[in-house]
HTML snippet that shows the backbone in 3Dmol.js (N, CA, C, O; Angstrom):
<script src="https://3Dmol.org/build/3Dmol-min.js"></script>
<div id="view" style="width:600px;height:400px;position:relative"></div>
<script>
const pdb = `
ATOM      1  N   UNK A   1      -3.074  11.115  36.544  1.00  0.00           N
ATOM      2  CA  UNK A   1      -3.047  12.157  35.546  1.00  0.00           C
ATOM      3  C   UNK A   1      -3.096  13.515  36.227  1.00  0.00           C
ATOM      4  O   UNK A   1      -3.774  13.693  37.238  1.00  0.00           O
ATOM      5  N   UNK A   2      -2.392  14.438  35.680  1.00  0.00           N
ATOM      6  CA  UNK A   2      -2.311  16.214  36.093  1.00  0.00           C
ATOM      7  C   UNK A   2      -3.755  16.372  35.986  1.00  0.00           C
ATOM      8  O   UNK A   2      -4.604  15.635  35.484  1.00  0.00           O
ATOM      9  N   UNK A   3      -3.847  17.563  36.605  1.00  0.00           N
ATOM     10  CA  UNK A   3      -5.231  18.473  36.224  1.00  0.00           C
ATOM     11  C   UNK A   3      -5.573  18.990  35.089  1.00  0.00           C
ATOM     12  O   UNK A   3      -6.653  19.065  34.502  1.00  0.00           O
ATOM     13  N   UNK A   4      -4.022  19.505  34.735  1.00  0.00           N
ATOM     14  CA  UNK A   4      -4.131  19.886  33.051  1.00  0.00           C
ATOM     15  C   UNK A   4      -3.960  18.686  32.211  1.00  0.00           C
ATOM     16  O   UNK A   4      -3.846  19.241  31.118  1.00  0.00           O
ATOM     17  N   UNK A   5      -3.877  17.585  31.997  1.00  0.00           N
ATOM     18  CA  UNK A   5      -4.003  16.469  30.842  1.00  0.00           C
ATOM     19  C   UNK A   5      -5.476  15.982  30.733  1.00  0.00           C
ATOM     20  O   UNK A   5      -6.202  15.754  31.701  1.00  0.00           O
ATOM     21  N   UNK A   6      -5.742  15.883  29.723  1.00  0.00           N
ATOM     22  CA  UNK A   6      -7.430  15.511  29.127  1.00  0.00           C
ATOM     23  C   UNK A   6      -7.176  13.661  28.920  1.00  0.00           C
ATOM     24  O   UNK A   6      -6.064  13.282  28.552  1.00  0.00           O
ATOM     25  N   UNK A   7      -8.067  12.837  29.136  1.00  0.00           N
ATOM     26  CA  UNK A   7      -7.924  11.881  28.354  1.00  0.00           C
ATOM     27  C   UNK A   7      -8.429  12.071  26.434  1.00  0.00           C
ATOM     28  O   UNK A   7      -9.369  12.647  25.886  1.00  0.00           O
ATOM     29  N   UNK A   8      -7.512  11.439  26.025  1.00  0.00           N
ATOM     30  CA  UNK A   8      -7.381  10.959  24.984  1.00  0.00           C
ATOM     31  C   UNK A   8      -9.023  11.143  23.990  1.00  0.00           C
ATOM     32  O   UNK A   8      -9.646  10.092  24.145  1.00  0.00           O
ATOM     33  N   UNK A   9      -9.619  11.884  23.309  1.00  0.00           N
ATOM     34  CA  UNK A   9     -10.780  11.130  22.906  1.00  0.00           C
ATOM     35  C   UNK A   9     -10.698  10.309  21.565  1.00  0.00           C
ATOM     36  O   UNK A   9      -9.718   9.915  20.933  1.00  0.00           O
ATOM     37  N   UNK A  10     -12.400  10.146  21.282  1.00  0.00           N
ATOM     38  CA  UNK A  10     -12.072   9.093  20.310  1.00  0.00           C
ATOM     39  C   UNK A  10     -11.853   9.405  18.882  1.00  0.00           C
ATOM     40  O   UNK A  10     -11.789   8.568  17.982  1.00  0.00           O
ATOM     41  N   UNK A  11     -11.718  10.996  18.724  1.00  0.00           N
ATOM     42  CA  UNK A  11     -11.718  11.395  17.451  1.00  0.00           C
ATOM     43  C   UNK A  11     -10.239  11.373  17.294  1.00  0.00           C
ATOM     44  O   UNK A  11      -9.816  11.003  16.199  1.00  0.00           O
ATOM     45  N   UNK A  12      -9.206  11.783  18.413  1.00  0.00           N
ATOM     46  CA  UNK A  12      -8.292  12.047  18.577  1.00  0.00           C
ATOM     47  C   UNK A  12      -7.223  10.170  18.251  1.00  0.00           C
ATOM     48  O   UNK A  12      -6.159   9.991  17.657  1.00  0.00           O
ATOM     49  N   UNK A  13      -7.862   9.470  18.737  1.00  0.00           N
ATOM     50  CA  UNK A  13      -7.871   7.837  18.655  1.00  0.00           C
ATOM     51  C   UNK A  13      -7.754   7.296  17.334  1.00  0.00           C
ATOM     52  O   UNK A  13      -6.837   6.576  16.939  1.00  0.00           O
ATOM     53  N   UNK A  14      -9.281   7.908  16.322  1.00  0.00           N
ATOM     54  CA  UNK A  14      -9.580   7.465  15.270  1.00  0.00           C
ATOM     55  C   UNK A  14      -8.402   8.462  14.652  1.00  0.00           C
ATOM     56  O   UNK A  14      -7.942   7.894  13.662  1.00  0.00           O
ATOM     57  N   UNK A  15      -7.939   9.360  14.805  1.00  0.00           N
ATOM     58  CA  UNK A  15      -7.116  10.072  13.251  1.00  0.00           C
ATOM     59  C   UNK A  15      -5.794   9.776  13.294  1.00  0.00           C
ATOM     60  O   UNK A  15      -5.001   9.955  12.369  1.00  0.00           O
ATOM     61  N   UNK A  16      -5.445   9.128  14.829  1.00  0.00           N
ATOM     62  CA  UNK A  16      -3.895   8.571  14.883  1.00  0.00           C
ATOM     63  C   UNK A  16      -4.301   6.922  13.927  1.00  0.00           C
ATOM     64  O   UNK A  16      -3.662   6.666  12.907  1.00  0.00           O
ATOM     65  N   UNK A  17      -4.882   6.412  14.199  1.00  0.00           N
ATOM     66  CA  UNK A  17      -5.186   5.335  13.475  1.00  0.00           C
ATOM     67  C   UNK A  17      -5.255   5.466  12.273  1.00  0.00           C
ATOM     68  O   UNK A  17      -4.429   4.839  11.610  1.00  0.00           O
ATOM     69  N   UNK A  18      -6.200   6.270  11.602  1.00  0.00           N
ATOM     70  CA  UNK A  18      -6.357   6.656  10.298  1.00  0.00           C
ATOM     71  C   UNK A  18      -5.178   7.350   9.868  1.00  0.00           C
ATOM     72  O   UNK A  18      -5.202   7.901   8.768  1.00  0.00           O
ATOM     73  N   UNK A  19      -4.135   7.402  10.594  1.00  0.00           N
ATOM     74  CA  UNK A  19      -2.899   7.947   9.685  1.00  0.00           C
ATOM     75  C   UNK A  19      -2.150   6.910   9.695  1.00  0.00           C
ATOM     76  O   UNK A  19      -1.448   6.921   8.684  1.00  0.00           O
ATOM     77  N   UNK A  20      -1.937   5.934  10.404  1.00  0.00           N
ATOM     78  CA  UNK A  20      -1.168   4.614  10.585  1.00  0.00           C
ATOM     79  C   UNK A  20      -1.994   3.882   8.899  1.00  0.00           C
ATOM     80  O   UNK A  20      -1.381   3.865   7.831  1.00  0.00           O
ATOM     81  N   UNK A  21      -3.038   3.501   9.028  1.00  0.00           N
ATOM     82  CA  UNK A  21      -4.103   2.971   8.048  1.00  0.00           C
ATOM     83  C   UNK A  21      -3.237   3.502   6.647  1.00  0.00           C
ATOM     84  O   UNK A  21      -2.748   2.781   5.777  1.00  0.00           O
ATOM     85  N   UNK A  22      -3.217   5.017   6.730  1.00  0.00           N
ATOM     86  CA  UNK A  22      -2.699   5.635   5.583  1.00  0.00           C
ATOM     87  C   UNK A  22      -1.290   5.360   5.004  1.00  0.00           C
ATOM     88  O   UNK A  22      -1.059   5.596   3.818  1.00  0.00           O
ATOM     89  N   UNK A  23      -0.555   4.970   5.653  1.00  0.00           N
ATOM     90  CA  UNK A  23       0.830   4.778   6.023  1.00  0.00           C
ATOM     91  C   UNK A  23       0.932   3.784   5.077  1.00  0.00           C
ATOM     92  O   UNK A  23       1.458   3.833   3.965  1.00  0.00           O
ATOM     93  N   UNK A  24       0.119   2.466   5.891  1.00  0.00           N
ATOM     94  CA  UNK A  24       0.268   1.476   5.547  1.00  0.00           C
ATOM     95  C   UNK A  24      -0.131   1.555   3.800  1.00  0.00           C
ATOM     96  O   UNK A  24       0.718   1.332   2.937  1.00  0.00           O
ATOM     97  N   UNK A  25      -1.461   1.886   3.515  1.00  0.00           N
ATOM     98  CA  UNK A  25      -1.572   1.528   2.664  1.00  0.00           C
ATOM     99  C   UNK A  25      -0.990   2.134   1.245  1.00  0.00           C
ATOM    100  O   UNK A  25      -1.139   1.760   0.082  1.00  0.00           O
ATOM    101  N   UNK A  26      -0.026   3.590   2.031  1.00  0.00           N
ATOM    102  CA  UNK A  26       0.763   4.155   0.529  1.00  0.00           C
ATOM    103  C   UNK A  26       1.965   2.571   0.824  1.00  0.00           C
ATOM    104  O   UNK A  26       2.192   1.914  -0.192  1.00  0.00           O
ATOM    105  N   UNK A  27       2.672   2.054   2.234  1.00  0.00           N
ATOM    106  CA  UNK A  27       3.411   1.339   1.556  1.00  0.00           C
ATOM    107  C   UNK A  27       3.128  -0.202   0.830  1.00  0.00           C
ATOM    108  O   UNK A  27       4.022  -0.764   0.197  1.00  0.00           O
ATOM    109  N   UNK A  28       2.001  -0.695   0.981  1.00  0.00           N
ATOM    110  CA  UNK A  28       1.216  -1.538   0.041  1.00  0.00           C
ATOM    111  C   UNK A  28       1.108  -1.002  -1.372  1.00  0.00           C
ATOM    112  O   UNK A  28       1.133  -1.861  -2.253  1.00  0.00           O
ATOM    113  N   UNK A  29       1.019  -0.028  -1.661  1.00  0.00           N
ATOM    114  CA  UNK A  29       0.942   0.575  -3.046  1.00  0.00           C
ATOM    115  C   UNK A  29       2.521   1.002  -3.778  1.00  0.00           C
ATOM    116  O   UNK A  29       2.778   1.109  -4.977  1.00  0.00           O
ATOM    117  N   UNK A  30       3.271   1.159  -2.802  1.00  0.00           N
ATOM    118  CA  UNK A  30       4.414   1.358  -2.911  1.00  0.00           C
ATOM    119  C   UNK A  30       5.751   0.287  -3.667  1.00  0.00           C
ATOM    120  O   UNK A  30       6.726   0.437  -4.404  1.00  0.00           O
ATOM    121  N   UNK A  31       4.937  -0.997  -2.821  1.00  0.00           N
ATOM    122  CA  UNK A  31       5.378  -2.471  -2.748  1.00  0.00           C
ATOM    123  C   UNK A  31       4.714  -3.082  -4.374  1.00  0.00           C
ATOM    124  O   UNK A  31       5.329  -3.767  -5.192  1.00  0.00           O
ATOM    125  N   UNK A  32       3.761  -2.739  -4.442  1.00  0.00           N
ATOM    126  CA  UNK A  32       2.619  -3.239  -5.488  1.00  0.00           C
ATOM    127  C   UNK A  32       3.698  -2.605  -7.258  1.00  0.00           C
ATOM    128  O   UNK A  32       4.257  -3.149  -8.210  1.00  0.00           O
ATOM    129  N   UNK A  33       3.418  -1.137  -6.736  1.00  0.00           N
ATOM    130  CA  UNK A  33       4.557  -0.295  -7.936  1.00  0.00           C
ATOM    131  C   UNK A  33       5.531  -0.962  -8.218  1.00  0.00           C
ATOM    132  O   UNK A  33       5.734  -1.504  -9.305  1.00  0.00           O
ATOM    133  N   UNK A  34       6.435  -0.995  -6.975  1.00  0.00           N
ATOM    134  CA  UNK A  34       7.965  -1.570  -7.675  1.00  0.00           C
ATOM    135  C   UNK A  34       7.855  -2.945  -8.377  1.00  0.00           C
ATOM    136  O   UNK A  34       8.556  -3.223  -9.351  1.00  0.00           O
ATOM    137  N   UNK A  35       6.761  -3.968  -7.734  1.00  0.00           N
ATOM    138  CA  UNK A  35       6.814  -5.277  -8.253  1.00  0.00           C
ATOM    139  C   UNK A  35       6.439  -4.874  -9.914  1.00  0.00           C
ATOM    140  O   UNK A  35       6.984  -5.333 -10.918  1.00  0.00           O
ATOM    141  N   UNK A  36       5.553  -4.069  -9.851  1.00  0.00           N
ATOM    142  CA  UNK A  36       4.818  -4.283 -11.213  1.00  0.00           C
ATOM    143  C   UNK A  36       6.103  -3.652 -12.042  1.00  0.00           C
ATOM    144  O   UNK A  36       6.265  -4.069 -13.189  1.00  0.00           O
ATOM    145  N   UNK A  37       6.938  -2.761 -11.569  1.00  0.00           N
ATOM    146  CA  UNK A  37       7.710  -2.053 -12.446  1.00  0.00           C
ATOM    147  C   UNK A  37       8.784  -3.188 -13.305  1.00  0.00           C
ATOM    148  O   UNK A  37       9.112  -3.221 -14.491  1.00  0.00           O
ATOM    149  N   UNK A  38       9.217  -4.232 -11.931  1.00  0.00           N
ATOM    150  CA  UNK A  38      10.183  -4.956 -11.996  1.00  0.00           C
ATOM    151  C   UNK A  38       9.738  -6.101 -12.963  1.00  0.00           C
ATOM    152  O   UNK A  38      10.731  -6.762 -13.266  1.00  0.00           O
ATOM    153  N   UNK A  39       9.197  -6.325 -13.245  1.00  0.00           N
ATOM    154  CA  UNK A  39       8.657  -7.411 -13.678  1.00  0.00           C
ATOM    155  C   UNK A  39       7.788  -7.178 -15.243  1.00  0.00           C
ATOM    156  O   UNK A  39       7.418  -8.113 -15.953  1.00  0.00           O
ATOM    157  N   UNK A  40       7.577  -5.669 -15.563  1.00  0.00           N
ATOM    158  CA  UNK A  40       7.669  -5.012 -17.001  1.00  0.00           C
ATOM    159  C   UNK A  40       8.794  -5.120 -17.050  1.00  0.00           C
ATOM    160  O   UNK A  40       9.097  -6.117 -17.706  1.00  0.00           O
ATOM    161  N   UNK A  41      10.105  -4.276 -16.465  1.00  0.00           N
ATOM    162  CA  UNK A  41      11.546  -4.344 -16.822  1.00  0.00           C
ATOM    163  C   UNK A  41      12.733  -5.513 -17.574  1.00  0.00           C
ATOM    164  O   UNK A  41      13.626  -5.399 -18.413  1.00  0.00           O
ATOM    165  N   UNK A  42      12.140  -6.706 -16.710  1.00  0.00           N
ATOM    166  CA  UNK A  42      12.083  -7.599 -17.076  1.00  0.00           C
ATOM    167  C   UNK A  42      11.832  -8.821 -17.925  1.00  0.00           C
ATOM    168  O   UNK A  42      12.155 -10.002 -18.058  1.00  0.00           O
ATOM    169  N   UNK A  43      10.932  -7.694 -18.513  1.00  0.00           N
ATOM    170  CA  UNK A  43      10.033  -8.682 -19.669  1.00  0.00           C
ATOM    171  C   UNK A  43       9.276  -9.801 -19.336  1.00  0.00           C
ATOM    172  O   UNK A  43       8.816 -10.572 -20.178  1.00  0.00           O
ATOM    173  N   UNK A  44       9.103  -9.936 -17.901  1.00  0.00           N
ATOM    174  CA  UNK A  44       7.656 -11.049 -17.822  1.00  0.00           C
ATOM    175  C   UNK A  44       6.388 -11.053 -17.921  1.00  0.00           C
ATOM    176  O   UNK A  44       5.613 -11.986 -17.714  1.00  0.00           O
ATOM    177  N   UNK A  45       6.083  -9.529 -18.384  1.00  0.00           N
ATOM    178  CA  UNK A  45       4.640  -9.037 -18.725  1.00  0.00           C
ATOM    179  C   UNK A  45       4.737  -9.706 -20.601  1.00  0.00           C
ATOM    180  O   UNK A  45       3.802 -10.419 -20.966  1.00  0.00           O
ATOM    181  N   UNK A  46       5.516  -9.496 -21.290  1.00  0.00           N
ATOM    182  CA  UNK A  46       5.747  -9.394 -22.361  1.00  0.00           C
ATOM    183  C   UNK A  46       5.740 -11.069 -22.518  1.00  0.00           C
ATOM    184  O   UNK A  46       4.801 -11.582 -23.126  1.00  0.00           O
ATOM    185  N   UNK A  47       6.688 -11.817 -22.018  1.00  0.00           N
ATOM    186  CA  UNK A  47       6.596 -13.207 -21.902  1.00  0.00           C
ATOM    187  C   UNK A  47       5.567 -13.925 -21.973  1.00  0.00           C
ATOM    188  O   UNK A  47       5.255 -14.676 -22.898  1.00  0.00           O
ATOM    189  N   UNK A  48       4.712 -13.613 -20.499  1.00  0.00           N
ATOM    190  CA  UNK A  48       3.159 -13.833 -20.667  1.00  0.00           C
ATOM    191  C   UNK A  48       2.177 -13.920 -21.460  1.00  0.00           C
ATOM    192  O   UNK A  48       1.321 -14.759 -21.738  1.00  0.00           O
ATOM    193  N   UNK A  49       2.494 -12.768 -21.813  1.00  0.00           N
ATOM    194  CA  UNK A  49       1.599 -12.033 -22.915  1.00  0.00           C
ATOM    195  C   UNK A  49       1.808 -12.729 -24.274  1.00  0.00           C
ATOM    196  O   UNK A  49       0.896 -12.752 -25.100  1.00  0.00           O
ATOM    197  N   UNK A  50       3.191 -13.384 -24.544  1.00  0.00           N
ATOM    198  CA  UNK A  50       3.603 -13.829 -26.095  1.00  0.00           C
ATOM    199  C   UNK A  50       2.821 -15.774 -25.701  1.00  0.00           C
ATOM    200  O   UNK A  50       2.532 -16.601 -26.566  1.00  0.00           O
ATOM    201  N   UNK A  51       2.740 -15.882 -24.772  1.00  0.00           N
ATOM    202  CA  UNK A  51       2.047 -17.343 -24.293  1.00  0.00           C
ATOM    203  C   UNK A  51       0.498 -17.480 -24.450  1.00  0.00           C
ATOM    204  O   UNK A  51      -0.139 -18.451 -24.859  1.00  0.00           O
ATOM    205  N   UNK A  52      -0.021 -16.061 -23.952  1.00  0.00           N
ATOM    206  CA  UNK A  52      -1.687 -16.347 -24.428  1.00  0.00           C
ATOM    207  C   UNK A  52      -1.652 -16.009 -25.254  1.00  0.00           C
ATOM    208  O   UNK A  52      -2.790 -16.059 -25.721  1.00  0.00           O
ATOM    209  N   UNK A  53      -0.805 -15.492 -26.107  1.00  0.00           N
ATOM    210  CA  UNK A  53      -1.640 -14.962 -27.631  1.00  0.00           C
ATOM    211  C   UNK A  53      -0.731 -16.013 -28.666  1.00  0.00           C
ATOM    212  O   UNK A  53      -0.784 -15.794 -29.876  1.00  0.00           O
ATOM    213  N   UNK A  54      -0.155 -16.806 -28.307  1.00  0.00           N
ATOM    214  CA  UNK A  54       0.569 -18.527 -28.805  1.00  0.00           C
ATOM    215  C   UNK A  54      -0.288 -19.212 -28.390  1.00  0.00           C
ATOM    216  O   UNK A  54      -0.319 -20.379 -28.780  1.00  0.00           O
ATOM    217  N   UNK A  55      -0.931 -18.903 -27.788  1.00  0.00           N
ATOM    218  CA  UNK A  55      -2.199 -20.502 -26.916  1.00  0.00           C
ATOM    219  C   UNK A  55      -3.483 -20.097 -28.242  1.00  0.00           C
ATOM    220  O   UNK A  55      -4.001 -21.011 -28.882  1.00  0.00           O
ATOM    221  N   UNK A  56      -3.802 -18.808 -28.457  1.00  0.00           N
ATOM    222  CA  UNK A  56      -5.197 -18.732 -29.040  1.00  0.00           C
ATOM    223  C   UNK A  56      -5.183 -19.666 -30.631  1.00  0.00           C
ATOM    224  O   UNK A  56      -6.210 -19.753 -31.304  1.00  0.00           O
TER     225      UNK A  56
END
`;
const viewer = $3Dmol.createViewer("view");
viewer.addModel(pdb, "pdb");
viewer.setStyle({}, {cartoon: {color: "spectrum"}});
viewer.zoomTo();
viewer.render();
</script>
């Protein structure tokens, strides 16, 4: 390593991580949205829904 390069610390460690973390979890939420969208669109919320309230 140069004279001028620092190692890395751990705050510097933790907020690259914690933005990866973040990443991930808008595209888990992202993934979660479209399913749920697709599947109102679809009418399998509605489907469902006409089955438990035919079961009661």
């Amino acid at each position: 390593m140069a004279s001028g390069e620092s190692k890395p610390t751990q705050l510097t460690r933790g907020a690259k991580r914690g933005v990866i973390e973040y990443f991930l979890l808008f595209a888990l939420l992202l993934v979660v949205m479209v399913t749920a969208w697709t599947l109102w669109d679809n009418g399998i919320v509605d489907t469902v829904a006409a089955f438990i309230e035919g079961s009661r």
